[in-house]
C-alpha positions in Angstrom: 17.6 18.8 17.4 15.3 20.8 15.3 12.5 22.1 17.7 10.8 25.1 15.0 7.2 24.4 14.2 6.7 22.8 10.7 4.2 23.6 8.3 3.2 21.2 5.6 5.0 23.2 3.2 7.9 22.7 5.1 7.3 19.1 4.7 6.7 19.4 1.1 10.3 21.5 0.6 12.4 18.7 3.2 10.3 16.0 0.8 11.6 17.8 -2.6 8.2 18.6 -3.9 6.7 22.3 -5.1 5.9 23.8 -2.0 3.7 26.7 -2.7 -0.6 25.9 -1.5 -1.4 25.4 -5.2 1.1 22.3 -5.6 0.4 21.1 -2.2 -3.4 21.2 -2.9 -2.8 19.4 -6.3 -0.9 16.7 -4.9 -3.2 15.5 -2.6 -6.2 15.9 -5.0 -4.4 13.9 -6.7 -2.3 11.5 -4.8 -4.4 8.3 -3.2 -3.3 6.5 -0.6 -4.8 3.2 -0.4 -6.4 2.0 2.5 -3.9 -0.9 3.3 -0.8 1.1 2.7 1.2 3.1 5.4 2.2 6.2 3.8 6.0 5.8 4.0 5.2 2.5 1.5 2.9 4.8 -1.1 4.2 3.9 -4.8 4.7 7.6 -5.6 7.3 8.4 -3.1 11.6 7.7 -4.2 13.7 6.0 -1.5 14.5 8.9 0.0 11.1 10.6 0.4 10.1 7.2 1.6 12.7 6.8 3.8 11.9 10.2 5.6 8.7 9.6 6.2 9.7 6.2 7.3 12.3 7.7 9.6 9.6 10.6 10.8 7.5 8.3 12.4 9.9 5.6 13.7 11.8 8.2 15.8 8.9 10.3 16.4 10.4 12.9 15.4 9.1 16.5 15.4 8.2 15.6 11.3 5.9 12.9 12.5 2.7 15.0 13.2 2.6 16.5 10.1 3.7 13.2 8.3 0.4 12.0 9.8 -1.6 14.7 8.8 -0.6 14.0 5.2 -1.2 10.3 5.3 -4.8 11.2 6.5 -5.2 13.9 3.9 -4.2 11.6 1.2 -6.4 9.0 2.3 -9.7 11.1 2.6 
């Protein structure tokens, strides 16, 4: 198991995405999550993005808190 400490531009470089605080920052601005909508289920994510994220927080995995930390970002 994987037990390093993640940054959310490590989660942005497992997800596939730019991972440099300039993308990062302009994703969120402007990325929405809807109020109803459990990140792993966003329209803007592929399969397989969605199927981390999905996998992340089912298993609880050391991705999960930073997964989280997303989600809220996204829906401020």
């Amino acid at each position: 198991m994987d037990t390093s400490h993640h940054t959310l531009a490590a989660l942005f470089k497992q997800l596939g995405l730019p991972d440099d605080a300039h993308s990062i920052r302009q994703f969120i601005a402007s990325h929405r999550l809807a109020a109803d909508t459990e990140l792993p289920a966003a329209p803007f994510w592929t399969e397989a993005q969605s199927e981390f994220l999905a996998e992340a927080l089912d298993d609880d995995s050391d991705w999960a808190e930073l997964v989280d930390e997303l989600a809220a970002a996204l829906s401020d």
